[in-house]
N, C-alpha and C positions, 0 to 999 in steps of 0.2 A: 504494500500500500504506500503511494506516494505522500510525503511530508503534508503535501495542502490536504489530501483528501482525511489523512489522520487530523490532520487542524479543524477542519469543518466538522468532523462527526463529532469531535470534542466537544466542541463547541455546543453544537449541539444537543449534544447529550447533557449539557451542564444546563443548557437554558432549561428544556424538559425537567431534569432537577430540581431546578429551582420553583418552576412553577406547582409540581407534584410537592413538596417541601411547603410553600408560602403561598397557600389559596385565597390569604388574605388581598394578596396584589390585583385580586380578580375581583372587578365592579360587573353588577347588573344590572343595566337597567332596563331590562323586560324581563318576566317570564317565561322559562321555556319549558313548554311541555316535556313527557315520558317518550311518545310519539316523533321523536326530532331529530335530527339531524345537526351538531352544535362543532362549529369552526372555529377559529381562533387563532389570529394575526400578534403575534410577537413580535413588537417596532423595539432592535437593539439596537440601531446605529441611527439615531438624526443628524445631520448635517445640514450646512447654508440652502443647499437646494433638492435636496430627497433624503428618502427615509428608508433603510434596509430593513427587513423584519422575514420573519417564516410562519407561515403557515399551515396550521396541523388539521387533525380529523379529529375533535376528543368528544365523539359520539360515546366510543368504549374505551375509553385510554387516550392515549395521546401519541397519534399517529403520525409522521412527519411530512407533508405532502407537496411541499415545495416551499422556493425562495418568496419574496415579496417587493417591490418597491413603488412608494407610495411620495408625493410632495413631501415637502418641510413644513414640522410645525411652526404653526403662528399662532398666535390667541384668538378668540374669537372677533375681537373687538378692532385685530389689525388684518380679518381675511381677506386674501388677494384672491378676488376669481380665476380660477383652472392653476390656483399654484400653491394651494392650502393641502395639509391631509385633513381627513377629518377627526373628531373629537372620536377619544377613550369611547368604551361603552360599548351594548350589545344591540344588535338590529339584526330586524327583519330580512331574510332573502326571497325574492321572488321571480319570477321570468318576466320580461319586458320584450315584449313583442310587436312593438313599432322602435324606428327611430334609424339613423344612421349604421352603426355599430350590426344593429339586428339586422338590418338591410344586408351588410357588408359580411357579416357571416351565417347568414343562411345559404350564401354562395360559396362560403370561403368552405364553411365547413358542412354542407349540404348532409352528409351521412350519420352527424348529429344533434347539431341544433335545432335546439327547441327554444329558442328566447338567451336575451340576454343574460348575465344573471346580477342583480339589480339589488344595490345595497338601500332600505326601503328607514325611511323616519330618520334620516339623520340630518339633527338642527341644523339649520341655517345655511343645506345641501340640499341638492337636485339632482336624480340620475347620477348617483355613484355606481358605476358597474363594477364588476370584474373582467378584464379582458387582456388580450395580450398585448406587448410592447416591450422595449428595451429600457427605455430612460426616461426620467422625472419629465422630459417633452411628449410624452407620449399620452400622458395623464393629465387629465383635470380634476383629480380630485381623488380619482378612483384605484382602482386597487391592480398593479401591473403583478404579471404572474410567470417563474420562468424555472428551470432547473438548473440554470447556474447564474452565480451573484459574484460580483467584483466589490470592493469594499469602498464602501462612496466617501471616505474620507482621503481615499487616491483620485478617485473619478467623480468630480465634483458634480456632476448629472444622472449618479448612480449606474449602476448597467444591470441586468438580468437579463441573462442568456436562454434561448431554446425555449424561448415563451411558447410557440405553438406545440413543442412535445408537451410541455408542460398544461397547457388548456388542456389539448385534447385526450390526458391524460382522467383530467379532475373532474372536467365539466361535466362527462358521461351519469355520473354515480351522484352529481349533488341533482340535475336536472331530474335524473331519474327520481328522486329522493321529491322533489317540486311537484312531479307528474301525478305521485302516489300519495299526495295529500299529506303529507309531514310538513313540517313544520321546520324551516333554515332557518340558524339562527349563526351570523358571525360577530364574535368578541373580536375587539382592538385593546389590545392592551400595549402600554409602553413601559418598557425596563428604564431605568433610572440609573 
């Protein structure tokens, strides 16, 4: 096993620690049913202009499912439109089935798309998807998704690699999960 890849899974493995360790870190603010399906975005690195984090499956445990990069934080009171993440907290996931994005990959990805997948009630947001992209340009707001991450205090506009193996990876099992009447629910939380 190469040096980096021992680095990452470390890594990794210590965030997952910590969060199974300190449940305290973990705000809700909704409800999530027994019936659900419950995701969960870990932002460790903020910098000037994006946000590295990963993303798990902790329906039964806490499953590792890929990288994340999302804008820089600002407060609420200083957001810049399409260059904000959004605020801590748990929301709604649902399919969105009009708009750009859904237009663009019902073609791209014809063999499985079912709708966007659409981050639903977050203050002072609109249309936070999840979709793919490489850099904090690719985002307004919303949630970029990829299988390999570059460390965005070298690359000041973040990078996530192999974003479409990465969707086409995920998307299948949460849409499915949408289709069958469960209930999505994704956590943002930020390490300190």
């Amino acid at each position: 096993m190469s040096l980096g890849k021992l680095i990452v899974r470390s890594v990794r493995e210590f965030i997952v620690r910590m969060l199974l360790r300190d449940k305290k870190v973990i705000k809700k603010s909704i409800e999530v049913k027994e019936d659900s399906m419950k995701l969960r975005v870990v932002r460790f690195s903020s910098e000037e202009d994006s946000t590295n984090g990963l993303l798990f499956d902790v329906t039964d445990g806490e499953k590792f499912l890929c990288y994340t990069l999302e804008d820089e934080y600002r407060p609420m009171e200083e957001k810049v439109i399409t260059e904000t993440r959004i605020p801590e907290g748990t929301y709604r996931i649902t399919l969105r089935t009009v708009g750009g994005i859904h237009n663009k990959y019902k073609k791209r990805f014809s063999d499985i798309h079912k709708g966007t997948l659409w981050v639903r009630d977050v203050p002072n947001f609109e249309y936070i998807l999840i979709h793919c992209g490489n850099t904090d340009e690719h985002t307004s707001g919303c949630l970029l998704i990829g299988d390999t991450q570059v460390n965005n205090q070298i690359e000041k506009d973040g990078y996530i690699g192999k974003s479409t193996q990465a969707y086409t990876r995920i998307y299948p099992a949460i849409a499915q999960a949408l289709e069958d009447g469960k209930e999505v629910t994704i956590e943002y939380i930020n390490l300190k």
